[in-house]
SERO-4910 file (N, C-alpha, C, O; in steps of 0.05 Angstrom, whole numbers):
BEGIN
 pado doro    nc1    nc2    nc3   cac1   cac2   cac3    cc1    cc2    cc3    oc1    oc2    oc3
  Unk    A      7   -506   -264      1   -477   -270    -28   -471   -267    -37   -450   -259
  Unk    A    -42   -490   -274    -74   -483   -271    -83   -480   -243    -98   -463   -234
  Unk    A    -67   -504   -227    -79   -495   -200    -71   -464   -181    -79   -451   -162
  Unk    A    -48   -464   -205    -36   -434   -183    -59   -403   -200    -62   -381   -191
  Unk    A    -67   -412   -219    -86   -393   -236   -111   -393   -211   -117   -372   -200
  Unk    A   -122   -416   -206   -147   -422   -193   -132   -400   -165   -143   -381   -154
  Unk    A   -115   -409   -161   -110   -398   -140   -106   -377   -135   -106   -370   -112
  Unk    A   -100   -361   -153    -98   -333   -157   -126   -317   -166   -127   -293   -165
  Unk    A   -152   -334   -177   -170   -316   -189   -187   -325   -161   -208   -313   -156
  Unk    A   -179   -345   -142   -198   -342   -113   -187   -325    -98   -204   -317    -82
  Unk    A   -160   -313    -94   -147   -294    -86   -163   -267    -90   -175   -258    -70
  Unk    A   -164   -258   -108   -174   -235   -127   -197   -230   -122   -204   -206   -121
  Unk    A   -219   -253   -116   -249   -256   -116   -250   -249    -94   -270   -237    -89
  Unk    A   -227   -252    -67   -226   -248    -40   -228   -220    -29   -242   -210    -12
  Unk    A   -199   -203    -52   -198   -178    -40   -226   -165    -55   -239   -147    -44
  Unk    A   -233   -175    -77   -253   -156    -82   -272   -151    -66   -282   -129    -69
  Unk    A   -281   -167    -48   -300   -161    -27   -286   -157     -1   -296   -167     19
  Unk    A   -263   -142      2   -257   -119     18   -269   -107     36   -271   -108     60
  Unk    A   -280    -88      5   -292    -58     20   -321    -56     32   -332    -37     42
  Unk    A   -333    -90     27   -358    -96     35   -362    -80     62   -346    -84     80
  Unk    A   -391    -54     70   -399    -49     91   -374    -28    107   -371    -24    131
  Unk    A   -360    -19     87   -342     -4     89   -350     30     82   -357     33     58
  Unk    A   -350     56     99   -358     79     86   -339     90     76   -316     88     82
  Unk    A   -352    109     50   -327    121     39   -336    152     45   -360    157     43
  Unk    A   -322    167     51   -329    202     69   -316    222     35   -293    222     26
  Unk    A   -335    234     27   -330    250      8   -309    274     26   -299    287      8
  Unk    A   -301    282     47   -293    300     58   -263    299     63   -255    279     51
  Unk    A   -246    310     74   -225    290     86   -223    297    122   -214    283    140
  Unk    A   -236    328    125   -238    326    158   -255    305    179   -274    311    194
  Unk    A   -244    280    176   -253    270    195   -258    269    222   -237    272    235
  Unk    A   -279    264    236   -279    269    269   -258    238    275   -253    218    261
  Unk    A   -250    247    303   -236    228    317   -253    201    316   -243    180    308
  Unk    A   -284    202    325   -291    172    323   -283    160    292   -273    138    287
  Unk    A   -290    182    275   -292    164    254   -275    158    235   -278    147    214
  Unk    A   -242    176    254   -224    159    234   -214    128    257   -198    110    251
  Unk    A   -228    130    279   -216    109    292   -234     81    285   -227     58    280
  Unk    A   -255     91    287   -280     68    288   -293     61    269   -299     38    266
  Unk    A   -302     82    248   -325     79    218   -304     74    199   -312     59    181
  Unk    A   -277     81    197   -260     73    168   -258     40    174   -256     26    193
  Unk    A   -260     38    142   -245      3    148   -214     10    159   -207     31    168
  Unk    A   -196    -17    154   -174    -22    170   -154    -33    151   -162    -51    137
  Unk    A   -125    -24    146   -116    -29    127   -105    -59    131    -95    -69    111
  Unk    A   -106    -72    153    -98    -97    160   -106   -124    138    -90   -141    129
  Unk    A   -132   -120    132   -146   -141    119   -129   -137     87   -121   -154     72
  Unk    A   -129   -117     85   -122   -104     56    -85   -107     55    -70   -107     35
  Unk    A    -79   -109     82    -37   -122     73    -41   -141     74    -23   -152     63
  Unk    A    -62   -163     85    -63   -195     86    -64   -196     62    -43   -193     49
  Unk    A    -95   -200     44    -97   -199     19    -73   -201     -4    -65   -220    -18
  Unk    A    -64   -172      0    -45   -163    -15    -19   -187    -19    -11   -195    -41
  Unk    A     -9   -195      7     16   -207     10      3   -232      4     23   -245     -5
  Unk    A    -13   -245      2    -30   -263     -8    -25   -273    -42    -16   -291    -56
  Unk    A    -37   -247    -44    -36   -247    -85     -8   -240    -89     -5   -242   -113
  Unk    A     15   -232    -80     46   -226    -74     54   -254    -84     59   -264   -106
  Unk    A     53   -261    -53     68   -290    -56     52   -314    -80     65   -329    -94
  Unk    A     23   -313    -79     10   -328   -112     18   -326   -133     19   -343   -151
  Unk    A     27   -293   -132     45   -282   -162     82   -290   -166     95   -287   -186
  Unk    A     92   -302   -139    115   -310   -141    137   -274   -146    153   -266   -162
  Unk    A    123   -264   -122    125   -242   -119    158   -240   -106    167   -260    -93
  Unk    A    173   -216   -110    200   -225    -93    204   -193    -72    208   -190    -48
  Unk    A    202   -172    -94    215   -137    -81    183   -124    -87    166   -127   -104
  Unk    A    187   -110    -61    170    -90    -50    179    -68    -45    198    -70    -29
  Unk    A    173    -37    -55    183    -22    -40    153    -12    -39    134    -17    -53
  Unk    A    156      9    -13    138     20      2    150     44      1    173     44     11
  Unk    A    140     72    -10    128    104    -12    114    107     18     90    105     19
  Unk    A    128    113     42    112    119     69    115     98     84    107     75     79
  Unk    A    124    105    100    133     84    124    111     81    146     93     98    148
  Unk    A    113     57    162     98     54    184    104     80    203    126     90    203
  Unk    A     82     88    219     74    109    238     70    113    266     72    130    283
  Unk    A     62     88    264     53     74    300     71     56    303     76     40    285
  Unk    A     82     56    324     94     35    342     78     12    341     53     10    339
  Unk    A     99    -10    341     75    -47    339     74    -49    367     97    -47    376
  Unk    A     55    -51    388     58    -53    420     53    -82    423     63    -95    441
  Unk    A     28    -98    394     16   -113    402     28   -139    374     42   -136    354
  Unk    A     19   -156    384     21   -181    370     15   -174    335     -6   -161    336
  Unk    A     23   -175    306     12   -166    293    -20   -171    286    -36   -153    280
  Unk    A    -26   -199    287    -48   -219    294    -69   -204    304    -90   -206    291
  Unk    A    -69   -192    320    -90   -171    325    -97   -140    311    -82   -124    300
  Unk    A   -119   -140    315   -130   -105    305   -133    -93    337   -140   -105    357
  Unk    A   -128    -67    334   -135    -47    355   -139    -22    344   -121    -10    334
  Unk    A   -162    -14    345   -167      9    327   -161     36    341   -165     57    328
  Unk    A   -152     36    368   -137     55    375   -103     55    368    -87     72    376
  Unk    A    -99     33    351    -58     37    344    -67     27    316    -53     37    298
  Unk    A    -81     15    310    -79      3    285    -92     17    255    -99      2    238
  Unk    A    -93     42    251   -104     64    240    -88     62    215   -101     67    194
  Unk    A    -57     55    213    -38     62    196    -26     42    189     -6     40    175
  Unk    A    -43     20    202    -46    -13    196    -11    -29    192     -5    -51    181
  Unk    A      8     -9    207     35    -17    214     56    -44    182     68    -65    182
  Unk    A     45    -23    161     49    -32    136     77    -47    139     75    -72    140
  Unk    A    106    -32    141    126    -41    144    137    -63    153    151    -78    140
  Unk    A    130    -66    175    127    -90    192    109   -117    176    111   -140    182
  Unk    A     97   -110    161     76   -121    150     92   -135    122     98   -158    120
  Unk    A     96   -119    106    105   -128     81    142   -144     92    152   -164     82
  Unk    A    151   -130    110    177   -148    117    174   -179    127    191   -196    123
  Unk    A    151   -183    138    144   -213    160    140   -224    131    148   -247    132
  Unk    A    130   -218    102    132   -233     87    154   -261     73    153   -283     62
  Unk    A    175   -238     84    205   -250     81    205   -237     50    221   -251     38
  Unk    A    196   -220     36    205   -209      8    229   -185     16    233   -173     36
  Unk    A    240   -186     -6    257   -160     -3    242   -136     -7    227   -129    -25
  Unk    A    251   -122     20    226    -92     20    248    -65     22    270    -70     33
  Unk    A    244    -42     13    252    -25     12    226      3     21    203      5     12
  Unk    A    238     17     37    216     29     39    231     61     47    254     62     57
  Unk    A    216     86     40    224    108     52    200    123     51    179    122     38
  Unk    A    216    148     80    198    159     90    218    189     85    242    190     81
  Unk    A    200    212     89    218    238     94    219    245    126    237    257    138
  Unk    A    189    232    138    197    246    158    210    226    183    209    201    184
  Unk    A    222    243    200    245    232    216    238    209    231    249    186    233
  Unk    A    210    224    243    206    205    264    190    173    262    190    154    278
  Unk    A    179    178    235    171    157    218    189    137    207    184    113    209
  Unk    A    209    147    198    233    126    198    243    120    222    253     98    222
  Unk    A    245    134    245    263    121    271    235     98    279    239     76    288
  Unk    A    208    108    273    186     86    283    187     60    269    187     38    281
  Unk    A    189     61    243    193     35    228    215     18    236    209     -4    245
  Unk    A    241     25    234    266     22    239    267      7    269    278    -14    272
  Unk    A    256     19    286    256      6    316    237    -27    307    242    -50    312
  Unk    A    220    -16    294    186    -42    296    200    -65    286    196    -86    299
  Unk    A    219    -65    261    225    -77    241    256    -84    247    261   -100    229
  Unk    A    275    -80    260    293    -82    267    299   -116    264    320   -124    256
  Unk    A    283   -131    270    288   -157    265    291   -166    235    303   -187    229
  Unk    A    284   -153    223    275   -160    191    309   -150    176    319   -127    175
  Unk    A    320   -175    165    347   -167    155    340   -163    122    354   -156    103
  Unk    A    310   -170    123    303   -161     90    288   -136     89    276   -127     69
  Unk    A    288   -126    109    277    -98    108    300    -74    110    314    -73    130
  Unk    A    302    -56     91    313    -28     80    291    -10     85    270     -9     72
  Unk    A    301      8    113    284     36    110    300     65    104    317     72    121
  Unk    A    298     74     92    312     99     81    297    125     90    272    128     90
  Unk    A    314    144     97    290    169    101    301    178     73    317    167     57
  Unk    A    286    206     72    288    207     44    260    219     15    239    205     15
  Unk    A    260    235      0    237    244     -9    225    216    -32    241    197    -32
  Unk    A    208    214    -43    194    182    -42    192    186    -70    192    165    -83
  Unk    A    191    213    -90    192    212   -109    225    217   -116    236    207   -136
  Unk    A    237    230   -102    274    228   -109    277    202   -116    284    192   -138
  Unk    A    271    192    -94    278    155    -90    272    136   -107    283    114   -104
  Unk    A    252    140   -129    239    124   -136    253    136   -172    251    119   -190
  Unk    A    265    159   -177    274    168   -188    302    156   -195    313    155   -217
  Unk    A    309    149   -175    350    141   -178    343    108   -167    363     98   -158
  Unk    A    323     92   -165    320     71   -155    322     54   -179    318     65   -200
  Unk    A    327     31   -180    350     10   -201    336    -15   -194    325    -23   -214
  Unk    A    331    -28   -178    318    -60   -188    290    -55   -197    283    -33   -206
  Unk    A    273    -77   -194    256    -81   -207    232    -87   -185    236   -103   -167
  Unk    A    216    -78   -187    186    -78   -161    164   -104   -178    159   -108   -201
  Unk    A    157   -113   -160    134   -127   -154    110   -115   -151     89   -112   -164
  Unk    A    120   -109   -126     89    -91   -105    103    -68   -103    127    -66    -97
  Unk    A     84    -43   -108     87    -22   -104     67    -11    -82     45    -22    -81
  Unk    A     70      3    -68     53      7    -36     57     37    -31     78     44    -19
  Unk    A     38     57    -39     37     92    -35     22     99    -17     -3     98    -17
  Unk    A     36    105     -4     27    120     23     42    133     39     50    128     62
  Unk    A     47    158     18     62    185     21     45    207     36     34    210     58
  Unk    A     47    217     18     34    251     34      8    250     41     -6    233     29
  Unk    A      2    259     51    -21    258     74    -45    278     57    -41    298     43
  Unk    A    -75    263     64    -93    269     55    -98    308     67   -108    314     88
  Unk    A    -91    323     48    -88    340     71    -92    365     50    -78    364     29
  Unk    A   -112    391     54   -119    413     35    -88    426     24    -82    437      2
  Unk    A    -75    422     44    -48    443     32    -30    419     22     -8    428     16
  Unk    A    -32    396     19    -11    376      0    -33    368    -23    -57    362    -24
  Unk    A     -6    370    -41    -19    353    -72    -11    330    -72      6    319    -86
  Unk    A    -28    319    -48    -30    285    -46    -42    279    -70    -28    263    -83
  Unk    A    -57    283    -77    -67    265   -100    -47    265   -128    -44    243   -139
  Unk    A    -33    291   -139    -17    292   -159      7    280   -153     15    270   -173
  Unk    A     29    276   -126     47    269   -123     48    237   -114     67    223   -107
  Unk    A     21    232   -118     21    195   -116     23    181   -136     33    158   -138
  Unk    A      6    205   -162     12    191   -187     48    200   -201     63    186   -215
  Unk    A     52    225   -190     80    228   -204    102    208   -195    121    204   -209
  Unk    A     98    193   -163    104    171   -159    100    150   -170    121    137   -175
  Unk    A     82    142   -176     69    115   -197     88    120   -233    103    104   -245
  Unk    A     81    147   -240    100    152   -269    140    150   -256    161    143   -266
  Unk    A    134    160   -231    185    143   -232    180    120   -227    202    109   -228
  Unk    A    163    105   -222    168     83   -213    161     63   -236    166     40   -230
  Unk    A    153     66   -254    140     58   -269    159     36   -288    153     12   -291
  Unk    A    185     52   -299    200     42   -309    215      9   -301    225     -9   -315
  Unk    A    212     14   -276    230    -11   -255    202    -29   -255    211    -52   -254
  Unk    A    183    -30   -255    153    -48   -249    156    -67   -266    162    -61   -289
  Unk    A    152    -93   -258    159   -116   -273    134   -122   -294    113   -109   -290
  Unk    A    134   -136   -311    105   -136   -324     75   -145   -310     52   -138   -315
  Unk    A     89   -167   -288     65   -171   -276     73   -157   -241     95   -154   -232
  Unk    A     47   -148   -228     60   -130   -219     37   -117   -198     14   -121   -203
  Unk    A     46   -100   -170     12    -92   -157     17    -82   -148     36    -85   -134
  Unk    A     -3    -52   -148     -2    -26   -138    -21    -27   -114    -41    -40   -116
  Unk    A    -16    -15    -92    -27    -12    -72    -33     11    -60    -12     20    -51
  Unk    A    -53     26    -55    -53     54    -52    -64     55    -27    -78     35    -23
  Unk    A    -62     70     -8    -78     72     25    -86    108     15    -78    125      0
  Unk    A   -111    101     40   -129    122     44   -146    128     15   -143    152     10
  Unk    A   -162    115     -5   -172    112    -22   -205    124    -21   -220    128    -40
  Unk    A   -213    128      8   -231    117     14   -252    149     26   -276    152     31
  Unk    A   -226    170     28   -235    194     43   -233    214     19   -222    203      0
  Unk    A   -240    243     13   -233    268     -3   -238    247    -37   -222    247    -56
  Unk    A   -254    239    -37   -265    234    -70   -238    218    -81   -225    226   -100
  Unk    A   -233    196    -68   -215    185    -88   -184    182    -72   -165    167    -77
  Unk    A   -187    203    -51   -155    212    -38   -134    204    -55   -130    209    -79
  Unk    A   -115    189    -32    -95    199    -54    -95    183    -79    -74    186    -91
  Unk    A   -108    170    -88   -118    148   -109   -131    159   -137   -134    147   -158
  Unk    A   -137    189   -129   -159    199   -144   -152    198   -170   -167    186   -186
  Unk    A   -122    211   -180   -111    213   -207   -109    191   -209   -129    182   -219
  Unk    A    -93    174   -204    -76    155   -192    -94    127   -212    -87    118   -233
  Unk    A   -109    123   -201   -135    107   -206   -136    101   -242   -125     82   -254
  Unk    A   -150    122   -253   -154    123   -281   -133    121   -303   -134    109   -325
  Unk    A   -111    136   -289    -81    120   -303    -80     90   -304    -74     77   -325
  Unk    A    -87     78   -276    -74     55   -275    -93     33   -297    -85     15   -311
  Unk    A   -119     44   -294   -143     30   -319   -132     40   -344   -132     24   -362
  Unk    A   -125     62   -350   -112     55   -378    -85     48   -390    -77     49   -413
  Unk    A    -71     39   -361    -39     29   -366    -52     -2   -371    -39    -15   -388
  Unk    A    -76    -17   -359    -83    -39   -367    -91    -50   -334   -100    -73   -331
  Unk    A    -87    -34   -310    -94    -50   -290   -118    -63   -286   -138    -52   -294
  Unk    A   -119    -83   -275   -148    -85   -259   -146    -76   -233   -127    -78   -218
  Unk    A   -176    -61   -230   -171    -51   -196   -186    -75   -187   -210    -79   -192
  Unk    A   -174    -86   -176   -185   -107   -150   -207    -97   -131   -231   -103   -133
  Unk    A   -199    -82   -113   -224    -63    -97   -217    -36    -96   -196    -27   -104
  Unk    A   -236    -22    -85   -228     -1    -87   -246     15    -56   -268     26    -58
  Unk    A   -231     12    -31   -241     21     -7   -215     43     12   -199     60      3
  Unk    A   -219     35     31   -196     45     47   -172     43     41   -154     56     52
  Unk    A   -168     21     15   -138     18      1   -156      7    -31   -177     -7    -32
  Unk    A   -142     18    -53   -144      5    -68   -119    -18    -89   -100    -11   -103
  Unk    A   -126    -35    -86   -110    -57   -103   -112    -59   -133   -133    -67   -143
  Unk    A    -90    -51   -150    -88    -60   -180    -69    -77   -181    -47    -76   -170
  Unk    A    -78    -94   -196    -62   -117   -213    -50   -113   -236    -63    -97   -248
  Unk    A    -29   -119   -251    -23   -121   -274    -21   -144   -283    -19   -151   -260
  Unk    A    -20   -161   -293    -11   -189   -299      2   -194   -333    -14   -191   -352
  Unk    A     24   -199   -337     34   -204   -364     22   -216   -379     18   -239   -372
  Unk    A      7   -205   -411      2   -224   -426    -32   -222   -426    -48   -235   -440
  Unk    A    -39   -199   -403    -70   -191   -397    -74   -167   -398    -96   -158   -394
***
């Protein structure tokens, strides 16, 4: 047990330096270069993640927002012209955990669904993400939000946390929240999101282009 401790507080020490040399844009209109080239990359941040997953003896994942881009390339690689949306789905299924994931919009689920088609432990549902998470019955590990889009006319930021409160019930005691786009609009969709999770008891691991909380039983 001590070595899997060691192994989990070098885990932790890992993602915290993340967001190293990473910008964060108080705005959310980004120019084309600089959502392609100046944001970090959510790639480093699903390694990590599935990292401290499987350290935690991690089993169910569901994912709030489905992958977006087509996988063209090897996952193994970054391409910062496809790799923007860091092809999550695909990502948390190659783990071999049981993943559950939904999306509302169409074409987002037919994109996941095609990428992931090999994965017999992957469930993609279309579907609204707070309904879902509402009438949803086992029990989560990793939780992964990346719903509504950073965007003036959505209440991304309130509907990530009203996500985090249905889901809440099913979250095992030890346990990891994962949020994408953290990093743009003061907080994005993380902004509420965030301060809850520090007084439900999380630790935030980092806090960049994704931010990571921990829960751990008994801490």
């Amino acid at each position: 047990m001590s070595e899997n401790r060691e192994q989990i507080s070098e885990i932790k020490r890992k993602i915290s330096s993340l967001n190293l040399n990473e910008k964060v844009f108080d705005g959310i209109d980004l120019t084309f270069g600089q959502q392609l080239y100046e944001r970090g990359k959510p790639k480093k941040y699903f390694e990590s993640t599935i990292e401290l997953f499987k350290a935690l003896g991690g089993k169910n994942i569901v994912e709030i927002g489905c992958m977006r881009a087509p996988l063209r390339h090897p996952i193994a690689e970054l391409h910062s012209d496809c790799c923007n949306d860091g092809h999550s789905t695909y990502f948390w299924s190659l783990s071999g955990a049981n993943v559950e994931s939904v999306d509302i919009c169409p074409n987002a689920v037919r994109i996941a669904r095609e990428s992931c088609k090999e994965f017999k432990n992957c469930k993609i549902t279309r579907g609204d993400g707070i309904k879902f998470l509402e009438y949803f019955t086992s029990r989560i590990d990793l939780l992964f939000l990346d719903a509504w889009d950073v965007d003036d006319n959505t209440a991304y930021a309130e509907n990530h946390l009203t996500a985090y409160l249905k889901a809440k019930p099913r979250l095992n005691k030890t346990n990891i929240i994962a949020i994408d786009d953290t990093d743009i609009g003061k907080g994005g969709k993380g902004r509420y999101l965030v301060p809850v999770l520090m007084d439900d008891g999380y630790q935030i691991l980092v806090k960049g282009r994704q931010t990571i909380a921990l829960k751990e039983d008994g801490r």
